[in-house]
PDB file of N, CA, C and O in Angstrom:
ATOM      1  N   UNK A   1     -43.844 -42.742 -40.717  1.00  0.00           N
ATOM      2  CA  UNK A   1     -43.361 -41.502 -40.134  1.00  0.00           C
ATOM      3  C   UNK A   1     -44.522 -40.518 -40.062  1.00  0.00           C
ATOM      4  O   UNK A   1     -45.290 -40.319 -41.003  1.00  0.00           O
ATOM      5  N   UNK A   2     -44.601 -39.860 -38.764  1.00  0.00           N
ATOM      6  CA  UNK A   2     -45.667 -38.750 -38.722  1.00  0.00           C
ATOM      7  C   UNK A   2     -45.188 -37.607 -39.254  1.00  0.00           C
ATOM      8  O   UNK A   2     -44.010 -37.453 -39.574  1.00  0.00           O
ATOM      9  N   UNK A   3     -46.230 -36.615 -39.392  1.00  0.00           N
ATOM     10  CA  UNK A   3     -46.170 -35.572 -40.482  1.00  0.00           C
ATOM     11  C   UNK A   3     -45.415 -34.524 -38.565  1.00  0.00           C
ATOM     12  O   UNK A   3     -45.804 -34.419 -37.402  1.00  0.00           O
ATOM     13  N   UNK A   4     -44.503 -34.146 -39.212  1.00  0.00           N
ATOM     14  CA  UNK A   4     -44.035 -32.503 -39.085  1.00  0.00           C
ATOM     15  C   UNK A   4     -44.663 -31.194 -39.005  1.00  0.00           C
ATOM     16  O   UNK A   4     -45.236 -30.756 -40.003  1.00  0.00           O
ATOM     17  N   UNK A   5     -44.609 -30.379 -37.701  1.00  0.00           N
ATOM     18  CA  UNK A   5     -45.206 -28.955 -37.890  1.00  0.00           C
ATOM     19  C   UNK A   5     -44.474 -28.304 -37.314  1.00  0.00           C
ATOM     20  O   UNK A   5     -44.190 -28.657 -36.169  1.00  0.00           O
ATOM     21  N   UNK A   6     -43.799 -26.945 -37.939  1.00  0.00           N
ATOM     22  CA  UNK A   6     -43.700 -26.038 -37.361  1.00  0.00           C
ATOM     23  C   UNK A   6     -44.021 -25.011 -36.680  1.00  0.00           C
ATOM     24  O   UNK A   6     -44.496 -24.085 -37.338  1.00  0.00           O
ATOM     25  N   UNK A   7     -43.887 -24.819 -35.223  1.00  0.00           N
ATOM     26  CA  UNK A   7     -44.701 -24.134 -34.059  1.00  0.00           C
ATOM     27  C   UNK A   7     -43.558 -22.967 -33.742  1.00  0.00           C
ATOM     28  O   UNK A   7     -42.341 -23.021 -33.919  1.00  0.00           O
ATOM     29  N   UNK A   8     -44.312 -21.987 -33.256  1.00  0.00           N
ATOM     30  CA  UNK A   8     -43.709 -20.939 -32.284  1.00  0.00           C
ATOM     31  C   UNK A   8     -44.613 -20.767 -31.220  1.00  0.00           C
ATOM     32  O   UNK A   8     -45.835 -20.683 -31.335  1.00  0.00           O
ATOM     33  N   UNK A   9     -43.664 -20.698 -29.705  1.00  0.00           N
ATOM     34  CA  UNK A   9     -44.265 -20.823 -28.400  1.00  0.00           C
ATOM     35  C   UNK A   9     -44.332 -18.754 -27.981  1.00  0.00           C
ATOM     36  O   UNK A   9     -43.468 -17.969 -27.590  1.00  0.00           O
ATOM     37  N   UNK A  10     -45.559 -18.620 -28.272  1.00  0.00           N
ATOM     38  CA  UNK A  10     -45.244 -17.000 -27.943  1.00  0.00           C
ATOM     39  C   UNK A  10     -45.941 -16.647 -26.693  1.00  0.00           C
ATOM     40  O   UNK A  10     -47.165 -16.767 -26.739  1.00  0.00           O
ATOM     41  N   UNK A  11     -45.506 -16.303 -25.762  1.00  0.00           N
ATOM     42  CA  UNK A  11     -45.281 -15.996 -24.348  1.00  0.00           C
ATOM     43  C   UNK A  11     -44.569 -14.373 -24.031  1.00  0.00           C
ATOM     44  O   UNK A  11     -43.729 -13.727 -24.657  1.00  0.00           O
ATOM     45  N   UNK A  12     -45.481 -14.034 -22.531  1.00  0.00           N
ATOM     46  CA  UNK A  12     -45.292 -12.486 -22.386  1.00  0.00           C
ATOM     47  C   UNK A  12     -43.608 -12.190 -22.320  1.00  0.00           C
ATOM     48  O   UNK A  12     -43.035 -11.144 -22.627  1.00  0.00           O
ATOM     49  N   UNK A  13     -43.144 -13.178 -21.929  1.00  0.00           N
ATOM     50  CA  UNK A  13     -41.376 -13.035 -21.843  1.00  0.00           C
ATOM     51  C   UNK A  13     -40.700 -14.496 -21.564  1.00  0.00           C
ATOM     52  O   UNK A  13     -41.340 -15.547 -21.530  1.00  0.00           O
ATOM     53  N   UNK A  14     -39.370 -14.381 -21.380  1.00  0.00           N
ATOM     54  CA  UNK A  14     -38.591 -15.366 -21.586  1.00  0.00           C
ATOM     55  C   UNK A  14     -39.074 -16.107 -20.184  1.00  0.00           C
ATOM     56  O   UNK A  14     -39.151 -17.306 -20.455  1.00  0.00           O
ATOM     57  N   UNK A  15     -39.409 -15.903 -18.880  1.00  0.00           N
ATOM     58  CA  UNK A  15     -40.093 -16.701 -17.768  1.00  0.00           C
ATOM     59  C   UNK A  15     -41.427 -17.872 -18.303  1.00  0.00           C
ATOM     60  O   UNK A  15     -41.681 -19.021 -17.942  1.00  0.00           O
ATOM     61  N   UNK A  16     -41.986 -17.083 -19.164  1.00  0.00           N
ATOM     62  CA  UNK A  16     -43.039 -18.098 -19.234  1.00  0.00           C
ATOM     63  C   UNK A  16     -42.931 -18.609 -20.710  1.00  0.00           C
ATOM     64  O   UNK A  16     -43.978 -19.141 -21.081  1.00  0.00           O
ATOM     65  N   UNK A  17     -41.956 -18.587 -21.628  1.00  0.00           N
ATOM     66  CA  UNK A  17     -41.835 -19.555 -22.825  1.00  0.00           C
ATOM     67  C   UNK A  17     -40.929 -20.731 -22.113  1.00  0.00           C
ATOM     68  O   UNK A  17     -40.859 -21.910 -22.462  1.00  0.00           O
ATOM     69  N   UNK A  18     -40.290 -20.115 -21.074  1.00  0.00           N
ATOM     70  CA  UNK A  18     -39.124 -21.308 -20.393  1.00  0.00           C
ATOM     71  C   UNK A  18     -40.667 -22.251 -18.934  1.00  0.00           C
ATOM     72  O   UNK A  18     -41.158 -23.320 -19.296  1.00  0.00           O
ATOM     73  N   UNK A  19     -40.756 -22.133 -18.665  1.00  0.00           N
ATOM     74  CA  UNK A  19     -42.008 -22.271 -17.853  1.00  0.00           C
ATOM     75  C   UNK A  19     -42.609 -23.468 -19.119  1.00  0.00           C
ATOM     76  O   UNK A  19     -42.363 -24.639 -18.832  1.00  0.00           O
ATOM     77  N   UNK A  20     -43.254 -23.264 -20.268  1.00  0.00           N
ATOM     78  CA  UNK A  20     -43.580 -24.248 -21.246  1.00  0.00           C
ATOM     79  C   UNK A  20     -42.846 -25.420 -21.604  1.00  0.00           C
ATOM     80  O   UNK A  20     -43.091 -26.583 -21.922  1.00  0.00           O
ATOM     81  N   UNK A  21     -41.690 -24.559 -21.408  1.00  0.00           N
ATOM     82  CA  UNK A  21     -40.165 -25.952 -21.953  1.00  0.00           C
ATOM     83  C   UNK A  21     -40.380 -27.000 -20.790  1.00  0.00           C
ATOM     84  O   UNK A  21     -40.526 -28.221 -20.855  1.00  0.00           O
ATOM     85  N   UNK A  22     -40.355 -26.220 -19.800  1.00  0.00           N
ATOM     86  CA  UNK A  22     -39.919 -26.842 -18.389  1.00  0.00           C
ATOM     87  C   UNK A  22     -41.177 -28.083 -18.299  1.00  0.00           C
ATOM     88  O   UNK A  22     -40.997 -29.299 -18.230  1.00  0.00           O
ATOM     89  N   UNK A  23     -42.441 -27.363 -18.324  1.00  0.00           N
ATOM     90  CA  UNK A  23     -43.878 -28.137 -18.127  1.00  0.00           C
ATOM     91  C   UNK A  23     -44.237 -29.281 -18.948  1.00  0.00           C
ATOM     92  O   UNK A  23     -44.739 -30.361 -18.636  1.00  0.00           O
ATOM     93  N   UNK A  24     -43.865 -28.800 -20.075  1.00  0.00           N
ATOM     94  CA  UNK A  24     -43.698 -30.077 -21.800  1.00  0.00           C
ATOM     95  C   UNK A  24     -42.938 -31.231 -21.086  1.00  0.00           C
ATOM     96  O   UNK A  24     -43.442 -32.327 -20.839  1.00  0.00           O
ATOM     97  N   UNK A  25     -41.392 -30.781 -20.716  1.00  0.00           N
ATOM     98  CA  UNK A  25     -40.502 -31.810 -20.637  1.00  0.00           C
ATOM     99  C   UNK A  25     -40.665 -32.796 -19.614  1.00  0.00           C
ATOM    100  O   UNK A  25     -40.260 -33.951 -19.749  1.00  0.00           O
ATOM    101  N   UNK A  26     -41.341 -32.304 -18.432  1.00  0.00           N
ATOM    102  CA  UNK A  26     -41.576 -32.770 -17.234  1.00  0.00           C
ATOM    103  C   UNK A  26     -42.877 -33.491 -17.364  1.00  0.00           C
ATOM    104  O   UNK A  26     -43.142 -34.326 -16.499  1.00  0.00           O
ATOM    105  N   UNK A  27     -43.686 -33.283 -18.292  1.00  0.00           N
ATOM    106  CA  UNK A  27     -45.217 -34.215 -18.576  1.00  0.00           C
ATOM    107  C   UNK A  27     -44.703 -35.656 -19.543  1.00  0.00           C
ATOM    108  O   UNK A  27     -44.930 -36.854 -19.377  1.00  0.00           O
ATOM    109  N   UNK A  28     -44.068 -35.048 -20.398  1.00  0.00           N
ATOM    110  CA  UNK A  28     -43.431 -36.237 -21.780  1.00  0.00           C
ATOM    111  C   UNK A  28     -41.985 -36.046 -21.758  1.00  0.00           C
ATOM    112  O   UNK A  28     -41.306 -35.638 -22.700  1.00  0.00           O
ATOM    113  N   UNK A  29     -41.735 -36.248 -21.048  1.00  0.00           N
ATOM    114  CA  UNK A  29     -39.869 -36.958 -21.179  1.00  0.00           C
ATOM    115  C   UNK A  29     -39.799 -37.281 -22.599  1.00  0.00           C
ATOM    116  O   UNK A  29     -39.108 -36.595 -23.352  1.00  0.00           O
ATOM    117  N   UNK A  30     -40.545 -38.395 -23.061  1.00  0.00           N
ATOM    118  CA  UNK A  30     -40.096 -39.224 -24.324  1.00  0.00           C
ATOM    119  C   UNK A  30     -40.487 -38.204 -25.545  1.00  0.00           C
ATOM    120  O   UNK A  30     -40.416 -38.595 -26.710  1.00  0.00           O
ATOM    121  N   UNK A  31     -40.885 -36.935 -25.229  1.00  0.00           N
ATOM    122  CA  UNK A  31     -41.367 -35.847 -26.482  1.00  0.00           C
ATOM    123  C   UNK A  31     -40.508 -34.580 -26.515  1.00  0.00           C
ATOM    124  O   UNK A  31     -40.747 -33.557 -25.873  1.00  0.00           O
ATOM    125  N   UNK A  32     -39.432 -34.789 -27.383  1.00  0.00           N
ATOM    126  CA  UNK A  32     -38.445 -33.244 -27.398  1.00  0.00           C
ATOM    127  C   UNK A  32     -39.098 -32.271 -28.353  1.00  0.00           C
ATOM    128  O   UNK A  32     -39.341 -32.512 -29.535  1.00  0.00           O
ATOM    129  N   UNK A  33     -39.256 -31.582 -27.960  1.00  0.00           N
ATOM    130  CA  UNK A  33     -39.207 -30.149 -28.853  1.00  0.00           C
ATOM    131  C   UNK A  33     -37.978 -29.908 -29.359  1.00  0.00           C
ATOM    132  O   UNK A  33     -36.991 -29.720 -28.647  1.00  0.00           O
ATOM    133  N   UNK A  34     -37.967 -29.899 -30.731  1.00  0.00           N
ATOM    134  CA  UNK A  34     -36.526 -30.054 -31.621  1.00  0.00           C
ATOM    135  C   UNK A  34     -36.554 -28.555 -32.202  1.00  0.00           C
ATOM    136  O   UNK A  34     -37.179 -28.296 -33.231  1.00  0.00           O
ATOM    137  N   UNK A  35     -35.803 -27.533 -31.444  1.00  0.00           N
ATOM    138  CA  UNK A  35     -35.426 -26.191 -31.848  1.00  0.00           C
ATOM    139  C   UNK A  35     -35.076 -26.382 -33.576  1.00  0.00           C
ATOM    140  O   UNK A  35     -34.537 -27.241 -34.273  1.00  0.00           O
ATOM    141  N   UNK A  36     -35.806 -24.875 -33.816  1.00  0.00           N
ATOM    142  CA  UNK A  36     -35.252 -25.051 -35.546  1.00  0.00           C
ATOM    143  C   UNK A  36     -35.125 -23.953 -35.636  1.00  0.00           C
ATOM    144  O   UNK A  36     -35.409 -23.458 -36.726  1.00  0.00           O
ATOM    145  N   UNK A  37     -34.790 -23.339 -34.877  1.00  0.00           N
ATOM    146  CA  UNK A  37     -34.531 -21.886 -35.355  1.00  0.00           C
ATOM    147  C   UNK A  37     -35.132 -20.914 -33.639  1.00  0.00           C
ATOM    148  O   UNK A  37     -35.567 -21.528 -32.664  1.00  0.00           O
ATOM    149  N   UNK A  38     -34.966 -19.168 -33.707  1.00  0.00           N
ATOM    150  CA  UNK A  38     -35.165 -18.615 -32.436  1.00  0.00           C
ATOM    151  C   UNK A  38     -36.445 -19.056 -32.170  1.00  0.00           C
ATOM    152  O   UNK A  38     -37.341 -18.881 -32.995  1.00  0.00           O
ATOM    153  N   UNK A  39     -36.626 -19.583 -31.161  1.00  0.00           N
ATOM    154  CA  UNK A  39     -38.245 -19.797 -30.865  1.00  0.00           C
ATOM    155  C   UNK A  39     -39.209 -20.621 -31.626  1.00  0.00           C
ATOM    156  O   UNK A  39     -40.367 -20.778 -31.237  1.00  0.00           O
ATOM    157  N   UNK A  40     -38.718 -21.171 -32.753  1.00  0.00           N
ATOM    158  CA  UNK A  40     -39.371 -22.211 -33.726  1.00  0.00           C
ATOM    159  C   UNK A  40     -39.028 -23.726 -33.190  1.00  0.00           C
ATOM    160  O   UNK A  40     -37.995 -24.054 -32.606  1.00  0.00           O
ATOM    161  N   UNK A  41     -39.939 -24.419 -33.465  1.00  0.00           N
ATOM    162  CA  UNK A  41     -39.625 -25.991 -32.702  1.00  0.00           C
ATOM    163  C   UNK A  41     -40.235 -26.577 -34.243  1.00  0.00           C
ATOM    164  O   UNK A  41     -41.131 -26.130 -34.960  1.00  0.00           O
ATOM    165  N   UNK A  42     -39.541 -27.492 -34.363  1.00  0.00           N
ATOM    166  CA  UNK A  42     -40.511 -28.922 -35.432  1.00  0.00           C
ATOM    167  C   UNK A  42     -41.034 -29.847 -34.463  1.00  0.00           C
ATOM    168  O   UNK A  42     -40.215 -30.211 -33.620  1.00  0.00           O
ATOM    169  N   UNK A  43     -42.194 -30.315 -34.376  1.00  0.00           N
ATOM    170  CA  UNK A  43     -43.096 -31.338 -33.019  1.00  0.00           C
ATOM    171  C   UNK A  43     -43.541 -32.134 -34.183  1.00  0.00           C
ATOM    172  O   UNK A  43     -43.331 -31.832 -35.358  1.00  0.00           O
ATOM    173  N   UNK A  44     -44.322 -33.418 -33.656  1.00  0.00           N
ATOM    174  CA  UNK A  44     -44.889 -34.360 -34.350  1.00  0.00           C
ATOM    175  C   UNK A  44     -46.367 -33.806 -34.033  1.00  0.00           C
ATOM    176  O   UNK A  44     -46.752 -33.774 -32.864  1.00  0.00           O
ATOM    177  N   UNK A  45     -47.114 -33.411 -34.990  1.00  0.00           N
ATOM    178  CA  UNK A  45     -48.558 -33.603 -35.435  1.00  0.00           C
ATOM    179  C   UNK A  45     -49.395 -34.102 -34.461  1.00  0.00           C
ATOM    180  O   UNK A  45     -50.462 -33.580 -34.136  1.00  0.00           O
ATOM    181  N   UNK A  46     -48.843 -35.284 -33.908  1.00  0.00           N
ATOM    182  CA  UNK A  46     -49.922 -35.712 -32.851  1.00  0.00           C
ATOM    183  C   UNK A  46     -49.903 -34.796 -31.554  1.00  0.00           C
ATOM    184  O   UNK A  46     -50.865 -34.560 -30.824  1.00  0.00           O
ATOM    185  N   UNK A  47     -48.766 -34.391 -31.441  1.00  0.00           N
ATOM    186  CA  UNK A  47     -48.363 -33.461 -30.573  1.00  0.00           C
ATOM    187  C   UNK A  47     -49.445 -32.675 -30.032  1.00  0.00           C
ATOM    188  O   UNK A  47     -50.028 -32.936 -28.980  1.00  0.00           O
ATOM    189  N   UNK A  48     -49.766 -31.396 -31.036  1.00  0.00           N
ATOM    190  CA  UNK A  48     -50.238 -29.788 -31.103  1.00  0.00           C
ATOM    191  C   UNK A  48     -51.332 -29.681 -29.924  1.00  0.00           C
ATOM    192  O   UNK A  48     -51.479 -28.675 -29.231  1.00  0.00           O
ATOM    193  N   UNK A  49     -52.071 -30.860 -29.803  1.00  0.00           N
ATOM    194  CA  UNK A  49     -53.082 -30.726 -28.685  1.00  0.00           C
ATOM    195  C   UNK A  49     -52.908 -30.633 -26.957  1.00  0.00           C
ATOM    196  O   UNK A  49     -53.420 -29.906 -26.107  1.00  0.00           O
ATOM    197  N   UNK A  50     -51.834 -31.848 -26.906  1.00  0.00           N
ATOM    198  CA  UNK A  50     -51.080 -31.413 -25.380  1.00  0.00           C
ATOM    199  C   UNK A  50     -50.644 -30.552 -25.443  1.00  0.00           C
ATOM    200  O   UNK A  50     -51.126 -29.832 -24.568  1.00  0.00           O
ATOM    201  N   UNK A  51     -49.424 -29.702 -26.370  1.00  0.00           N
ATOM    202  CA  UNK A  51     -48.561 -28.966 -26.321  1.00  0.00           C
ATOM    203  C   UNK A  51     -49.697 -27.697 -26.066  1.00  0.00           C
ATOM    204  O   UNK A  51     -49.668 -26.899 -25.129  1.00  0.00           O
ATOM    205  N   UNK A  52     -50.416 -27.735 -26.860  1.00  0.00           N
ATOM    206  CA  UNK A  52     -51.701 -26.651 -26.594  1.00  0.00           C
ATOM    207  C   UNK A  52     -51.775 -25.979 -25.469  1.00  0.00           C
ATOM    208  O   UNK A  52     -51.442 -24.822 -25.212  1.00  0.00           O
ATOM    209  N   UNK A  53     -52.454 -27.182 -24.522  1.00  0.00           N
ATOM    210  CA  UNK A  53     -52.950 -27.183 -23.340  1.00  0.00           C
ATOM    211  C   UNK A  53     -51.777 -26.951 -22.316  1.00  0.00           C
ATOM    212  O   UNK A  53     -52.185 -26.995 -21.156  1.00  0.00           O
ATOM    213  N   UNK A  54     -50.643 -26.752 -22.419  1.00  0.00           N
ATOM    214  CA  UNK A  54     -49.307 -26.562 -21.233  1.00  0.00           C
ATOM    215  C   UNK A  54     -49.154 -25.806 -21.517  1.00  0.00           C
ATOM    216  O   UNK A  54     -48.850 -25.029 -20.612  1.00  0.00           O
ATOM    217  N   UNK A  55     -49.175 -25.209 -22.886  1.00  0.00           N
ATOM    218  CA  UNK A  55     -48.825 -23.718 -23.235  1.00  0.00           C
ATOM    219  C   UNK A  55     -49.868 -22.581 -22.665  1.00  0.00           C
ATOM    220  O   UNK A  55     -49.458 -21.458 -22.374  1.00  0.00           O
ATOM    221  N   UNK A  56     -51.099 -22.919 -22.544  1.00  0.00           N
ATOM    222  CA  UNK A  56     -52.171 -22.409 -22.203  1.00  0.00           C
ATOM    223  C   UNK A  56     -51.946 -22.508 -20.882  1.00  0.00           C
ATOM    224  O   UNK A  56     -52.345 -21.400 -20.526  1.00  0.00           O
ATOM    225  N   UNK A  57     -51.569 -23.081 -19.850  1.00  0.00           N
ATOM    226  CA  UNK A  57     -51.290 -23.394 -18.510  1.00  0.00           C
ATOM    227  C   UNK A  57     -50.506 -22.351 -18.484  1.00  0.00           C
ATOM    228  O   UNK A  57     -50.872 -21.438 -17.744  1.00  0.00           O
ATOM    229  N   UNK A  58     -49.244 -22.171 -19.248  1.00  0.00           N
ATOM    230  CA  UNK A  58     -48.272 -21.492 -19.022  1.00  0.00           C
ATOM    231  C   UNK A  58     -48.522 -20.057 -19.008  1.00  0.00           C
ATOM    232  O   UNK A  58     -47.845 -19.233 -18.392  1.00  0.00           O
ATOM    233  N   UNK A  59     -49.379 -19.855 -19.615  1.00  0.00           N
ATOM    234  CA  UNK A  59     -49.678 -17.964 -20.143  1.00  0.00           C
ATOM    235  C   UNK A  59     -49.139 -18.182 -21.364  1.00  0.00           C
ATOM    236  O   UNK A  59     -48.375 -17.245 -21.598  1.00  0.00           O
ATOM    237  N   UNK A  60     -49.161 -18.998 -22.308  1.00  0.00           N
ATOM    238  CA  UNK A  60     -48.476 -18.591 -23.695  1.00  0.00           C
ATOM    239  C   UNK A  60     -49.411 -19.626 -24.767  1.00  0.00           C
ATOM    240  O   UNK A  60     -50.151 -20.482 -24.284  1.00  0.00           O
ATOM    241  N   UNK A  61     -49.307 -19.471 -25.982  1.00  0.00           N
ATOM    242  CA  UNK A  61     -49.667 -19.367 -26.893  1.00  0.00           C
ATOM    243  C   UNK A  61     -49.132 -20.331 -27.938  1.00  0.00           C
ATOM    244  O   UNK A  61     -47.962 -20.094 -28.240  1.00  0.00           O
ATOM    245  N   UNK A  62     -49.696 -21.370 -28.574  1.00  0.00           N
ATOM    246  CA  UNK A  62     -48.453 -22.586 -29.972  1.00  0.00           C
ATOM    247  C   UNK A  62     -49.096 -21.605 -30.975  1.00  0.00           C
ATOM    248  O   UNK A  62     -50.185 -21.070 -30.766  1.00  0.00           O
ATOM    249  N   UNK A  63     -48.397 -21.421 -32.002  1.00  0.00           N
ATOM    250  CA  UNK A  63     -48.544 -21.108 -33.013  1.00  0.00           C
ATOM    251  C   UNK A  63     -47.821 -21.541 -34.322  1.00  0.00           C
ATOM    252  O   UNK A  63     -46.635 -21.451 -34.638  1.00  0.00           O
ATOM    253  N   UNK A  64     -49.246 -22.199 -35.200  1.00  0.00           N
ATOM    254  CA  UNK A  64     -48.505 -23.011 -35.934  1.00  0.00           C
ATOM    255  C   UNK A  64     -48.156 -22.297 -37.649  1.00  0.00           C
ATOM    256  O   UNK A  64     -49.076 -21.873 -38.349  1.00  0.00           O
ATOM    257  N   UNK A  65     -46.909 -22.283 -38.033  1.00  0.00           N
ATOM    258  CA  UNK A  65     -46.236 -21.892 -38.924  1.00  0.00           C
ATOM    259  C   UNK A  65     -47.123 -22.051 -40.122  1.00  0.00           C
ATOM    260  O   UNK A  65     -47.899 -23.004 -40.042  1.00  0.00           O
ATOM    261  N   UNK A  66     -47.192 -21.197 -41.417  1.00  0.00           N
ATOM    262  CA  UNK A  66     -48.002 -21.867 -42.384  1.00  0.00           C
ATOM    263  C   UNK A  66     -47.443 -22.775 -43.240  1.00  0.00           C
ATOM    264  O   UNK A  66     -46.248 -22.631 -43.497  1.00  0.00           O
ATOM    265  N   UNK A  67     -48.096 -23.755 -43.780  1.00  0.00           N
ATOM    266  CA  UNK A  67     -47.276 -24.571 -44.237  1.00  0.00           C
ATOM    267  C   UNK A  67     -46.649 -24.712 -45.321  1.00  0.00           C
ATOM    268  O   UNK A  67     -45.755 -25.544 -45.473  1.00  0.00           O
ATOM    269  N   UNK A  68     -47.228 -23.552 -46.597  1.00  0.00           N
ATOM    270  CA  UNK A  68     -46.343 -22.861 -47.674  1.00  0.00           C
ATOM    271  C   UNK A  68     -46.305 -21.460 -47.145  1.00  0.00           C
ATOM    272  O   UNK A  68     -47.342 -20.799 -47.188  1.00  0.00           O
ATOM    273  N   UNK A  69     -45.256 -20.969 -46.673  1.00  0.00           N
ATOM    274  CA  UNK A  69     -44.548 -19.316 -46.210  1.00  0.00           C
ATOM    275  C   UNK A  69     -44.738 -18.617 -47.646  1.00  0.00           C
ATOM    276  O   UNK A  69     -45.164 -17.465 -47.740  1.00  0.00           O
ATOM    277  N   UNK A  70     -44.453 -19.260 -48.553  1.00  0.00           N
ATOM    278  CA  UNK A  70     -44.259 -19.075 -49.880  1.00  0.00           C
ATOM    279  C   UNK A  70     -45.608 -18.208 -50.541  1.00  0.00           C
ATOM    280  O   UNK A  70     -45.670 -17.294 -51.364  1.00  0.00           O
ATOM    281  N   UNK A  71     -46.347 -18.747 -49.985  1.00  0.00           N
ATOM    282  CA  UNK A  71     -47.842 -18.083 -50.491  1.00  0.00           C
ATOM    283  C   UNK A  71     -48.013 -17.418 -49.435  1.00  0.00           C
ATOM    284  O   UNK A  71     -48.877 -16.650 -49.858  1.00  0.00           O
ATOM    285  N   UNK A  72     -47.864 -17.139 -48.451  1.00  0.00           N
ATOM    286  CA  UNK A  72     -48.162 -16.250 -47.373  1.00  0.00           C
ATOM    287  C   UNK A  72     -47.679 -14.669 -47.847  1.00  0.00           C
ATOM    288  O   UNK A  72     -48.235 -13.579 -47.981  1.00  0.00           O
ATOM    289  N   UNK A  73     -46.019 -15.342 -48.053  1.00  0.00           N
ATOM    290  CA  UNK A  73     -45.516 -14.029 -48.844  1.00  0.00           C
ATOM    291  C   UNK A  73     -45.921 -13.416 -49.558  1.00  0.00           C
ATOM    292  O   UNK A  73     -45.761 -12.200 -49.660  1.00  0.00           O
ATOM    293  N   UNK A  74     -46.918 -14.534 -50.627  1.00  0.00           N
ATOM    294  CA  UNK A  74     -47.529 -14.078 -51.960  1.00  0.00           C
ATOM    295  C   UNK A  74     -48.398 -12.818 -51.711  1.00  0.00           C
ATOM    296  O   UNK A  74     -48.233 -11.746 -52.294  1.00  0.00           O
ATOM    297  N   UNK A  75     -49.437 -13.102 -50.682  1.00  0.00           N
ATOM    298  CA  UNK A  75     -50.708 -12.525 -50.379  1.00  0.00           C
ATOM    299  C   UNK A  75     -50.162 -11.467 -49.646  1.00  0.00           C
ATOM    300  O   UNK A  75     -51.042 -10.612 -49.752  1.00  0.00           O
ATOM    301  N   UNK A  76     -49.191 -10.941 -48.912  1.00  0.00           N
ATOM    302  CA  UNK A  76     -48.894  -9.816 -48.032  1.00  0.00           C
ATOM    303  C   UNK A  76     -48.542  -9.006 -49.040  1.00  0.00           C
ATOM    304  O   UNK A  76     -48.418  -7.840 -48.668  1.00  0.00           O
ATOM    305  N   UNK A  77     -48.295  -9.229 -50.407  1.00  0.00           N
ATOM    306  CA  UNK A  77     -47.967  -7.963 -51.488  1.00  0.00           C
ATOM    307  C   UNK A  77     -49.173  -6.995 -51.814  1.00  0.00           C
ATOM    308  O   UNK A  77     -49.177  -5.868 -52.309  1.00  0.00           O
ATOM    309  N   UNK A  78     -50.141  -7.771 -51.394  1.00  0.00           N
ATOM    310  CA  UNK A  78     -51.225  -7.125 -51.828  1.00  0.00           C
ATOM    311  C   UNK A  78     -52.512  -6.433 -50.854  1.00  0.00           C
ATOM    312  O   UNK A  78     -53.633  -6.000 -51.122  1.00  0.00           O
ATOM    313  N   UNK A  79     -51.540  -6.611 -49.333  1.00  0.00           N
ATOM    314  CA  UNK A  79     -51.792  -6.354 -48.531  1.00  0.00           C
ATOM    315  C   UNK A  79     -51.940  -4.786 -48.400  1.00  0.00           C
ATOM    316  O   UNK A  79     -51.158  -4.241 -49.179  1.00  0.00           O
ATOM    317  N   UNK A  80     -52.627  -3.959 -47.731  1.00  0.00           N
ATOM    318  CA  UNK A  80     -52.529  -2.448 -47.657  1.00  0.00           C
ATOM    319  C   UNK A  80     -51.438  -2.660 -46.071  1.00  0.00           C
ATOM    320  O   UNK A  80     -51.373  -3.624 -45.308  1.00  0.00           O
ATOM    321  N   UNK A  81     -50.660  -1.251 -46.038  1.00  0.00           N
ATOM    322  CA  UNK A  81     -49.853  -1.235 -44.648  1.00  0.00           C
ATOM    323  C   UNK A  81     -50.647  -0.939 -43.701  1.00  0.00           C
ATOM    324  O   UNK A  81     -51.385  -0.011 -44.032  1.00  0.00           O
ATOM    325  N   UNK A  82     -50.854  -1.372 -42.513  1.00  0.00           N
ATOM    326  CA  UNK A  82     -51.324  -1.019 -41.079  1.00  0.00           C
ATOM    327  C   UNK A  82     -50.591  -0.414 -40.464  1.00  0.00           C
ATOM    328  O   UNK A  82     -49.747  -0.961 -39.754  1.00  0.00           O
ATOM    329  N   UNK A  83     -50.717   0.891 -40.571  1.00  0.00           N
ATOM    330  CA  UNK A  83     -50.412   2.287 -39.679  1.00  0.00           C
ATOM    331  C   UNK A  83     -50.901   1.735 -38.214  1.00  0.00           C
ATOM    332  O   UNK A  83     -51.915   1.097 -37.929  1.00  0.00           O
ATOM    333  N   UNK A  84     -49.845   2.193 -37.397  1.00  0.00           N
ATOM    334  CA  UNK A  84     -49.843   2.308 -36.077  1.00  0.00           C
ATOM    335  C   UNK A  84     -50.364   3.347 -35.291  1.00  0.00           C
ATOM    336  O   UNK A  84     -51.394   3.621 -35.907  1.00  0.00           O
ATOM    337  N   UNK A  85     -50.317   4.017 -34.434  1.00  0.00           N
ATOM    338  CA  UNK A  85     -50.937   5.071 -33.503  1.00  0.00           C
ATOM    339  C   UNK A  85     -49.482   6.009 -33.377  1.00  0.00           C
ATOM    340  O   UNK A  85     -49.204   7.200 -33.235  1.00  0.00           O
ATOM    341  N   UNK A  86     -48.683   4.604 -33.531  1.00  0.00           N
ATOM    342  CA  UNK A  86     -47.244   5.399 -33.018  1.00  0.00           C
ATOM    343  C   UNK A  86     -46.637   6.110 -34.283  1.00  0.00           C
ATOM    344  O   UNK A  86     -45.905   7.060 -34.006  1.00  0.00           O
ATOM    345  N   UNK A  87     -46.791   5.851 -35.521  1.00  0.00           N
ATOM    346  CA  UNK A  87     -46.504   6.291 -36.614  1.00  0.00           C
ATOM    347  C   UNK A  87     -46.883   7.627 -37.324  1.00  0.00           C
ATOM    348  O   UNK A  87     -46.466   7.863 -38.458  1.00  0.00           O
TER     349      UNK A  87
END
């Protein structure tokens, strides 16, 4: 079994994350993007490099999840806040 990653497809709006779906599905039939949540997919590992490159076609962006959230969390405690312009 191949290893698992969690991706988010981030795109200027819902035209061009659907535009990615559309382009993915229509290149690899035999490769689903398995929704796991809003905008989160689980893909197979071998994946990330095509998916890359259609997403990049598309105007959008893979972005891959970290793989302990857990420590991500850890380190944002100790983070200072980033003030906005708008704030």
């Amino acid at each position: 079994m191949s290893k698992q990653l969690k991706i988010e497809i981030a795109s200027k709006d819902d035209f061009w994350r659907n535009a990615v779906s559309l382009e993915w599905s229509t290149r690899f039939p035999q490769r689903q993007l398995a929704a796991v949540g809003t905008g989160l997919y689980s893909i197979d590992i071998r994946w990330l490099d095509d998916l890359q490159d259609v997403a990049l076609e598309c105007n959008s962006t893979v972005i891959v999840a970290p793989s302990d959230p857990t420590r991500r969390s850890l380190f944002t405690q100790f983070l200072p806040v980033r003030l906005t312009s708008e704030q």
